[in-house]
SENUKE-413515 format. One record per residue (C-alpha): y, x, z; residue in one letter. Coordinates in steps of 0.5 Angstrom, whole numbers, plus 2048, in hexadecimal, padded with zeros to 3 digits. Each point is the difference from the previous one (the first is absolute). Example, Ala and Ser with C-alpha at 12.3 -4.5 7.8 and 13.67 -1.06 7.14 Angstrom:
<sites>
7F7819810A/8078027FES/
</sites>
This chain:
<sites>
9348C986EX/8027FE808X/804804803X/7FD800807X/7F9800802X/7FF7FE807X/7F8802803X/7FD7FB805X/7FA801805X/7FC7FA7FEX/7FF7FD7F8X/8017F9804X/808802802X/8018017F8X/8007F87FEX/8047FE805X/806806801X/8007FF7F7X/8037F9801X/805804805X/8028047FAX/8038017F9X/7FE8047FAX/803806803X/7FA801804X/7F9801800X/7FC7FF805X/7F8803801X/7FC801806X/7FD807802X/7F97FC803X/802803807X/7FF808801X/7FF8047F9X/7FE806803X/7FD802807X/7FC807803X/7FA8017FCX/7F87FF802X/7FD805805X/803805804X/8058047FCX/8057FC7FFX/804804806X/803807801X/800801807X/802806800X/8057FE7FCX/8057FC804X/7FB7FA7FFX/8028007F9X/7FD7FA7FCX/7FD7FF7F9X/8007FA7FDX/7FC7FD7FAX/8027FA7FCX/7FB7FB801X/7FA7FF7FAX/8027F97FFX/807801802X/8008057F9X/8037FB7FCX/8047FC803X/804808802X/8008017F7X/8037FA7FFX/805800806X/8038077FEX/8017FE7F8X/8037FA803X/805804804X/8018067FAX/8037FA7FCX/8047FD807X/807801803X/7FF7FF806X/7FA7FF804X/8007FB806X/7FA802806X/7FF7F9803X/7FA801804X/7FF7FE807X/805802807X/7FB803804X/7FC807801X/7FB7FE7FAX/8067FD7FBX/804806800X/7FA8057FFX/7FF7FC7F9X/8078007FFX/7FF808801X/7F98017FDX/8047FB7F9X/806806800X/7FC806800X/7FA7FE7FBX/8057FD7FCX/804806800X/8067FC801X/807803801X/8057FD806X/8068007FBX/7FB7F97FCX/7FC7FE808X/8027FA803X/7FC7FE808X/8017F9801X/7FC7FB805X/8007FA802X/7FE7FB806X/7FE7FB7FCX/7FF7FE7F8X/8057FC7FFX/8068007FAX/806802805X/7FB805805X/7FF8037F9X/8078007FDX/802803807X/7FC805800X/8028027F9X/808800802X/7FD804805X/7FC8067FFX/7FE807804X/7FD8057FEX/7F8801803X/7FF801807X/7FC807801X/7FF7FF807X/7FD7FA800X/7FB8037F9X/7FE806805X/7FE7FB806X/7FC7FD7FCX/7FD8067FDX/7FF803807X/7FC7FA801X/7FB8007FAX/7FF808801X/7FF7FF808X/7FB7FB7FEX/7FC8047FCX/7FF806803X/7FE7FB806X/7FB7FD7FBX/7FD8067FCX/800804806X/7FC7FB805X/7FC7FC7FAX/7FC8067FFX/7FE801808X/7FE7F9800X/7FB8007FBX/7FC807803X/8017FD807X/7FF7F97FFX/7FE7FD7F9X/8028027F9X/8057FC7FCX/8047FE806X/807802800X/807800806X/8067FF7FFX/806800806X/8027F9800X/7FA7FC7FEX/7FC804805X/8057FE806X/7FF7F97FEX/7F9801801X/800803806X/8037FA802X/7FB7FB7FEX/7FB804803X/803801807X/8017F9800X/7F97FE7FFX/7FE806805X/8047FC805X/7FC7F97FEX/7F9803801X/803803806X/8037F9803X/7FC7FC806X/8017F97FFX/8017FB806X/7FE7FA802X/8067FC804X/8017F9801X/8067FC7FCX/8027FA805X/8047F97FDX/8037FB802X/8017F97FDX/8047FD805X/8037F87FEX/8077FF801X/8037F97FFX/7FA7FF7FCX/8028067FBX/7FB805801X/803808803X/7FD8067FDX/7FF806805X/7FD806802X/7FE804806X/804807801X/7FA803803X/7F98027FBX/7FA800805X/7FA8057FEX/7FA7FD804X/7FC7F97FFX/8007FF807X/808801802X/8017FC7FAX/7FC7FA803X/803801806X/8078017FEX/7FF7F87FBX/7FC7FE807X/807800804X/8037FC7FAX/7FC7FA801X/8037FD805X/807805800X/8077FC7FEX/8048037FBX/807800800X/8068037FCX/803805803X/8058027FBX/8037FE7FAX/8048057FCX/8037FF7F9X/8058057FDX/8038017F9X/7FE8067FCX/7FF8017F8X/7FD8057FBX/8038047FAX/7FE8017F9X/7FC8067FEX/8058057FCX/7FE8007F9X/7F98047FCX/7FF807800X/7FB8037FDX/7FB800806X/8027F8802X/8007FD7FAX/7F98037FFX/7FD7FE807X/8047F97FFX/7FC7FF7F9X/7FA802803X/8007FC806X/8037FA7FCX/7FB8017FAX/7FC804800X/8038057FCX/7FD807801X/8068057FFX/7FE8037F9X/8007F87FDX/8087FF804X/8028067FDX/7FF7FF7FAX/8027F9800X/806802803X/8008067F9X/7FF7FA7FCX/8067FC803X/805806801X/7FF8027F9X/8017F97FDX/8077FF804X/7FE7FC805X/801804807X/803807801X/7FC806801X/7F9800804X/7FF807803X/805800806X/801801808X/8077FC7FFX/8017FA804X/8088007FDX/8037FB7FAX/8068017FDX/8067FB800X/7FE7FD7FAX/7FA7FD802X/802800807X/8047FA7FDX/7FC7FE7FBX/7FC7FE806X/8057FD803X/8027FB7FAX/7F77FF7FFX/8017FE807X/8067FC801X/7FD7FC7FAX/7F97FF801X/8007FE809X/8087FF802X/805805803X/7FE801807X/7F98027FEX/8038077FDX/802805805X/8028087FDX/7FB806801X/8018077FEX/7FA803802X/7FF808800X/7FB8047FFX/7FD804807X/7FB8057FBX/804807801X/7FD8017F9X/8007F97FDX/7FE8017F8X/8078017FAX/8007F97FFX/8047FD803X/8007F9800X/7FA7FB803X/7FC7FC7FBX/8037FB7FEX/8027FB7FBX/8038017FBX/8037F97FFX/7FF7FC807X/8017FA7FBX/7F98017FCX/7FB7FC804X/7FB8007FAX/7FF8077FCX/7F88017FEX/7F97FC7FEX/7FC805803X/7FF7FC807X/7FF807804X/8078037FDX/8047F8801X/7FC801808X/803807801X/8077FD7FCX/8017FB805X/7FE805807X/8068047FEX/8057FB7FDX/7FF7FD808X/7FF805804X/8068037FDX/8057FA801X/7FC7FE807X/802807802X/8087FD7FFX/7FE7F9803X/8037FE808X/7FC801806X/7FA7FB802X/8027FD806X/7FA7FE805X/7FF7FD806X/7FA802805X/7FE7FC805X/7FB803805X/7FB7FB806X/7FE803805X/7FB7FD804X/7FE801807X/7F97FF803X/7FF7FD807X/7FA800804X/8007FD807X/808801800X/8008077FEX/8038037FAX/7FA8047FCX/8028077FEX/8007FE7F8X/8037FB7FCX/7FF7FD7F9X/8058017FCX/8027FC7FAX/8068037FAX/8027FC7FBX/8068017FAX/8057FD7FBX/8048017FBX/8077FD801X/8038037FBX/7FB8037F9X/8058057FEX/7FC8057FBX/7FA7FC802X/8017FB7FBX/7FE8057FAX/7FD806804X/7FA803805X/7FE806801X/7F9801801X/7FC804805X/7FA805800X/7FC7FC804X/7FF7FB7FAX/8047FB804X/8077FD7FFX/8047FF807X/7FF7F8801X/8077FE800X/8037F8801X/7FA7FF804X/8037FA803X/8037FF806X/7FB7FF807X/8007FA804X/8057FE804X/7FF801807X/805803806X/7FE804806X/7FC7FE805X/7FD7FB7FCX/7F87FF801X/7FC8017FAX/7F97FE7FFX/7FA8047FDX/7FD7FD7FAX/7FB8067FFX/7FF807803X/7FD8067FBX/7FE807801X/7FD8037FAX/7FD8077FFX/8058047FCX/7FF8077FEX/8058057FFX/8018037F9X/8008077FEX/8068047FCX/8007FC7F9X/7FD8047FAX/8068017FBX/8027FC7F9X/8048037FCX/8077FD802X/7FE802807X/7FF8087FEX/8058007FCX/8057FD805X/7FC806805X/8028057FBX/8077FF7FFX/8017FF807X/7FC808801X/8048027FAX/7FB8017FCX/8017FF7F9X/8077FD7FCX/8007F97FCX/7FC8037F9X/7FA804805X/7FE7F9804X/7FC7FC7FBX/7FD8077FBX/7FE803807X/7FD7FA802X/7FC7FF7F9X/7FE807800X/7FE7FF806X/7FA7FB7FEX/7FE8037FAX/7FE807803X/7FB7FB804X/803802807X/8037F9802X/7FD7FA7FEX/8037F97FFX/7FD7FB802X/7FE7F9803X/7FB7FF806X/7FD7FA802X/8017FD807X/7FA800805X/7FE7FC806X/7FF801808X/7FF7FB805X/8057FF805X/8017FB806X/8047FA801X/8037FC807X/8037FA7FFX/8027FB807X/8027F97FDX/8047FB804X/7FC7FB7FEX/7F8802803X/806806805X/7F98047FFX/8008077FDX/7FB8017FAX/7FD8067FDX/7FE8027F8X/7FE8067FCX/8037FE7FAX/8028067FAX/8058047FDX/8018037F9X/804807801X/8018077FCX/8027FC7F9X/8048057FCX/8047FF7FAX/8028057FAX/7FF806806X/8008077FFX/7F9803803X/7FF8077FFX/7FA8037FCX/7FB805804X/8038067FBX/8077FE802X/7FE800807X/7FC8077FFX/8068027FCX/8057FF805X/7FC804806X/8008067FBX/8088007FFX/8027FE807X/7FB806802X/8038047FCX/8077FE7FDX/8027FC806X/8088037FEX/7FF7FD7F9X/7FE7F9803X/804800805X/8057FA800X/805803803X/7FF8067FBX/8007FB7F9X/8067FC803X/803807801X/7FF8027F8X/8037FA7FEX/806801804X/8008067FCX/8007FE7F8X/8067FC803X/804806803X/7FE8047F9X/8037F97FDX/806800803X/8008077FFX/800803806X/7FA804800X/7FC8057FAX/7FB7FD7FEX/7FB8067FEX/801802807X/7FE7FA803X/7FA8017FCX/7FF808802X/8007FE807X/7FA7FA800X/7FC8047FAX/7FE806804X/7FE7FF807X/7FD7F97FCX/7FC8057FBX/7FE805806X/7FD7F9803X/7FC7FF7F9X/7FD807801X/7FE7FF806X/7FE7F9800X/7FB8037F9X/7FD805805X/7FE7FD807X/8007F97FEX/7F97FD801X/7FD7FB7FAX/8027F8803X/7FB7FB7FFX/8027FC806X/7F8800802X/7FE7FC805X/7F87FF803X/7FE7F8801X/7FA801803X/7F88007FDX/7FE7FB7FBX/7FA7FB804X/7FB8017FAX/8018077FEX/801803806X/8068047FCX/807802801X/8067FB7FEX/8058037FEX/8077FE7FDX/8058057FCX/8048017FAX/7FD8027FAX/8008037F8X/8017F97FEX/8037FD807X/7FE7FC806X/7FA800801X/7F87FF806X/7FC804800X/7F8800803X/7FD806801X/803808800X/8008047FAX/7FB805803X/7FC7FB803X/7F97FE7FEX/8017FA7FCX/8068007FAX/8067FD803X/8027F97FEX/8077FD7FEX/8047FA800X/8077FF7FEX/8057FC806X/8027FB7FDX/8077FC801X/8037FF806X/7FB805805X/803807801X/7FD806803X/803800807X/7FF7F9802X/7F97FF7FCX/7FA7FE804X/7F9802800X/7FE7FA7FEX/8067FE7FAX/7FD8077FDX/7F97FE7FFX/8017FA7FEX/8048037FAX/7F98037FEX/7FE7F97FEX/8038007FAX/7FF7FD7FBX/7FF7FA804X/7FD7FA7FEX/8047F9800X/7FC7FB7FDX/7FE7FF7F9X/8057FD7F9X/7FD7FE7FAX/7F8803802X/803806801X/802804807X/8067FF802X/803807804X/806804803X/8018077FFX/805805802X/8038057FAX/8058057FDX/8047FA800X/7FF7FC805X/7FC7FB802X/7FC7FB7FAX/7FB7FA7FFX/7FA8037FCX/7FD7F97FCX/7FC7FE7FAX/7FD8067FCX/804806803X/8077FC7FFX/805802806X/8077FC803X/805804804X/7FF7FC806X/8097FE803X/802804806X/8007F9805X/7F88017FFX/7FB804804X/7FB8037FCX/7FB800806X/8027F8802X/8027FD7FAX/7FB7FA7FEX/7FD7FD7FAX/8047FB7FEX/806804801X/7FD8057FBX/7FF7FB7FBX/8067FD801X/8038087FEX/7FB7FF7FBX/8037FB7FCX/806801801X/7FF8077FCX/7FC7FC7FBX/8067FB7FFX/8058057FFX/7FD8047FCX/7FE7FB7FCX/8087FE7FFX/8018097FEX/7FA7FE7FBX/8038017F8X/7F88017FDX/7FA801802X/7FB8047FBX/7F97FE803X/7FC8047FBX/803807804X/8017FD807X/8088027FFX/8067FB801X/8068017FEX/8067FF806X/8077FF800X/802805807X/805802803X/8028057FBX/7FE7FD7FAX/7FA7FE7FCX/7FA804802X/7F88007FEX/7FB7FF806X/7F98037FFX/7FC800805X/803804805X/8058047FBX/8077FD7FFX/8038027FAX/8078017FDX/8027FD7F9X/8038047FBX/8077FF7FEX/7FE7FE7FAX/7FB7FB801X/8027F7801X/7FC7FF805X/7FE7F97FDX/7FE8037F9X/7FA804804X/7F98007FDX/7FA801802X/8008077FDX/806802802X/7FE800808X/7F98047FFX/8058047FCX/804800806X/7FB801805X/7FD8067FDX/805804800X/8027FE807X/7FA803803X/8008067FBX/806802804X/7FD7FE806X/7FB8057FEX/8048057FEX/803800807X/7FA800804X/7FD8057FDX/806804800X/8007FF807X/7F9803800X/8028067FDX/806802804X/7FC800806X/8037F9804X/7FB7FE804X/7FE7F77FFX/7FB7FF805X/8037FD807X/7FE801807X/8017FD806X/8027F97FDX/8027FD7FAX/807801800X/8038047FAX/802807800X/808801802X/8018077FBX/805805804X/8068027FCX/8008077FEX/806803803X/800805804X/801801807X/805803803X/7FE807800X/800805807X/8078037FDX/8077FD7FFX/8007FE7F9X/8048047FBX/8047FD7FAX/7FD7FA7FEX/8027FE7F9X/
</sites>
């Protein structure tokens, strides 16, 4: 029997860190955290200092059985889980549910998995570090007394099912804020004026540094350059250079994936888990922009190689966060030789992202040189008050350029090496080739991606590195925030153009696309109606200075600077008190708003939060008639609907056309919007489709399309009983009219007969029965009111009651 076990977070580290060590050690993973506070709001005594209880997690029973039997028989244990907050809580969580003794325990971490980062670690043990497992425990206390104790107010208040929690509803609050800040924008119109003038026969781009803001003063100001000369009034060329980026963070490498990629910050993470786990780049949870000696000259040596000597210069970066992350190197990696370390063409793109922002990062300045034009308009021997300016760049040294640009928020790369300008000197004379003034409209504040909320929340200091990517995604699965493309739409602008050649000014009424966004975050109507419950009355809670202020704090409890338990009795009881008042004088919110009367009934229009969601309503619930009711599909939100886009929700289903002598419709469901077609046959309708403006033939397409792919997913077909049998994404599984059913574990799904099937059907529906009418008889009510939408059960914990809690074990 080995002599050592060494306990890794994740099983993917075990295969790699075996190869690193011999027979002397046996190396298992504990899956992530083994035990955490239990289900429901028992889990801690308040009145008792904070105290925790903790519970082994069911699925988690296994691998703690193991693990101790293992340890029993071991002389030593290593606890080799990761360097940070989360890590050193596993490590503790490992020491205690396995009743290990200090005497046999050794605490290692390693930046990076590699075979001398792992023998260094084992020459270099600690013991664990209860700072760091009490930061990471006030963190998940708060947490969840912040989540059992505001979710309960929610769903009597706003909607059942709904829960808060204090990062992810901060996160909200900016994505709504910033769409509030779009719907209150003003877009105005002005005029954009260039010109192309002709140098020597090179043409000489350049823009006026004035924007005008009527057609008519635009029309006289192009009427004084009909006849104006144009001089050069100035030539300036002045060096100037730029500097590379400091390696990946967290933050950066996550908005730099997205902004290159696409990568949403769940997908980067776990790519970056997969390459870190794997050998191939160090730790991936960090706010350090440091690197240590040995890859500072790793880098210097993969520099020296690859590009020359004058293209490396030093670097030594340091961290401004006050409270940067415990692991303390920037993501990096591992070998700077390894160009190439993975198949998956996501994880190579990653690989390659970092390998090069990391050796830009050592690589010499980009030496520039910057001409700027300045163009004097003469009219009747007078100088007029504006001037066309004309800018260009060129890079006379590439330095980190040759590997490396930096990407910018607004999707747009700096133009480098734009080429060199027209020659021209001073006071020479140019002449015109064309003038244009075109109409532009000024942007509203752009809606956040990912990236770009994950940069404002590091810059508020909202969050550490592990919250970044959970509190997005959490965010999206509760519905409060929406993920999503918007398709571009039209409006007419006018045109000037004065050409040389007819010395005559021309107007036109052209077009423009505008408002197209891509992978932007929306916010939901019950995100938006839960943000104005919790600013109105948790606005401390939510505050960003407040949230900064509490993760300044774990830091301090980290360092050992502050009791973490007081720092919880002083947020818990004005915050408690706070829940008690908010139980008992908060109204219900609905964020109802009237639209007017509809023309046909004469009855009020209103739009609100209901049961089941967003919803029209015509008619009032005391009124003469019986209300009707309709769903706000994608893309409308309460605030902003008109009357008009909410009666056109109660022509759903909507008539397309026809397919296959049937009709062809749209509707709106529990699960979004879908085609109905041939004898009540259904397709999920893509998110890029408006179900009120879709056309035929793109529902055919849809159609065909499902059709083909699940033609490819078909194993066999059993006509007789109208069942399929499928290959899905979890495995085989029996299709029956609507039913989808499981196969047994013991059944190949190639030897599946006829009778097999009707005997898999019957008991499906059995059970289907048997749950039904268990439902009936517990008194669960299935009928539906006000829209189709499906009932979202509230959780039954109980709200804060009107005391101070006592002992809660």
């Amino acid at each position: 029997m080995s002599k050592n076990l060494l306990i890794v977070e994740s099983p993917a580290k075990v295969k790699t860190i075996t190869k690193f060590l011999g027979d002397d050690f046996i190396v298992k993973s504990s899956m992530g955290h083994i035990r955490d506070l239990p289900g429901g709001d028992h889990s801690v005594d308040i009145e008792n200092g904070f105290k925790p209880t903790y519970e082994v997690s069911s699925d988690k029973k296994e691998i703690v059985r193991e693990l101790k039997q293992l340890a029993k028989k071991a002389e030593f244990v290593w606890l080799a889980s990761d360097e940070d907050r989360e890590g050193e809580a596993i490590s503790w969580h490992l020491f205690d549910t396995l009743e290990l003794t200090p005497a046999k325990t050794k605490r290692i971490a390693f930046h990076e998995i590699t075979k001398s980062a792992v023998e260094r670690a084992i020459q270099n043990p600690r013991s664990i570090n209860m700072d760091l497992v009490l930061a990471q425990q006030t963190r998940r206390i708060l947490d969840r007394l912040v989540g059992f104790e505001l979710s309960p107010i929610l769903w009597k208040k706003v909607k059942a099912g709904l829960s808060a929690g204090r990062v992810q509803s901060v996160a909200v609050r900016l994505i709504v804020e910033r769409e509030r800040e779009i719907i209150a924008f003003h877009s105005i119109p002005q005029f954009k004026v260039t010109a192309e003038f002709d140098a020597q026969g090179k043409v000489l781009k350049a823009e006026l540094n004035k924007r005008f803001d009527t057609e008519q003063v635009t029309s006289d100001f192009l009427e004084t350059c009909r006849n104006a000369a144009f001089q050069v009034a100035n030539l300036e060329v002045k060096p100037t250079k730029k500097t590379p980026a400091p390696p990946f963070t967290t933050s950066t490498l996550q908005q730099e994936a997205s902004r290159k990629f696409g990568f949403s910050v769940n997908l980067t993470m776990r790519l970056a888990q997969s390459l870190y786990e794997n050998g191939f780049i160090t730790y991936m949870r960090t706010d350090s922009v440091n690197l240590s000696e040995q890859a500072l000259g790793a880098a210097q040596e993969t520099i020296n190689q690859e590009f020359g000597e004058k293209y490396h210069q030093l670097r030594r970066y340091k961290t401004k966060t006050s409270g940067a992350q415990e692991a303390h190197e920037a993501i990096r990696p591992t070998e700077f030789a390894h160009k190439i370390v993975s198949d998956e063409r996501n994880e190579q793109k990653l690989y390659e992202l970092i390998r090069k922002r990391t050796l830009a990062s050592q690589m010499a300045d980009a030496q520039l040189e910057k001409t700027i034009i300045t163009i004097n308009i003469l009219n009747q021997n007078k100088i007029q008050p504006f001037q066309f300016i004309a800018q260009g760049e060129v890079i006379r040294f590439d330095g980190f350029l040759k590997l490396y640009l930096e990407s910018h928020d607004d999707d747009k790369e700096e133009e480098l090496n734009s080429g060199l300008l027209p020659t021209v000197t001073k006071d020479q004379l140019l002449n015109y080739n064309q003038i244009t003034a075109q109409q532009q409209y000024n942007r509203p504040p752009a809606r956040y991606t990912e990236a770009s909320l994950v940069k404002k929340m590091e810059e508020l200091g909202i969050g550490r590195p592990s919250t970044y990517a959970p509190t997005i995604t959490t965010i999206q699965h509760r519905n409060y925030v929406l993920k999503e493309d918007r398709e571009a739409k039209t409006r007419p602008i006018i045109r000037f153009n004065l050409k040389s050649k007819t010395n005559s000014i021309e107007k036109q009424q052209v077009t423009e696309n505008y408002g197209a966004e891509k992978s932007k975050l929306f916010p939901t109507d019950i995100g938006c109606v839960v943000n104005d419950l919790l600013v109105e009355y948790f606005q401390d809670i939510i505050d960003y200075k407040f949230t900064a202020k509490v993760e300044e704090e774990f830091d301090e409890i980290a360092h050992g600077r502050k009791v973490w338990n007081k720092m919880l009795a002083h947020f818990y009881q004005p915050f408690h008190e706070k829940v008690l008042n908010t139980i008992e004088k908060a109204e219900r919110k609905s964020g109802e708003r009237s639209l007017g009367i509809d023309p046909e009934s004469g009855e009020p229009v209103t739009v609100r939060i209901g049961r089941f969601g967003p919803l029209v309503q015509i008619g009032a619930a005391d009124g003469p008639t019986k209300p009707r009711y309709a769903t706000i599909t994608k893309g409308f939100l309460i605030e902003t609907i008109t009357l008009e886009e909410a009666l056109s929700l109660f022509r759903l289903p909507r008539i397309v056309g026809e397919f296959e002598g049937a009709p062809l419709k749209t509707n709106n469901g529990r699960f979004g919007p879908y085609i109905i077609y041939g004898k009540n046959e259904f397709c999920s309708l893509p998110k890029n489709y408006d179900l009120l403006t879709v056309s035929a033939e793109s529902c055919i397409e849809i159609i065909q399309a499902k059709r083909e792919s699940d033609a490819a997913k078909t194993i066999r077909e059993f006509p007789e009983i109208n069942a399929k049998l499928m290959q899905g994404r979890w495995g085989p599984y029996l299709k029956a009219g609507k039913e989808s059913i499981k196969l047994p574990k013991n059944i190949v799904p190639e030897s599946l007969s006829l009778n097999d099937c009707e005997q898999l059907i019957s008991s499906h529906l059995e059970k289907q029965g048997t749950t039904k009418s268990k439902a009936k008889s517990t008194g669960k009510k299935t009928t539906q009111k006000e829209d189709s939408a499906p009932n979202v059960p509230e959780k039954k914990t109980k709200a804060p009651s009107s005391k101070t809690p006592k002992s809660k074990k």
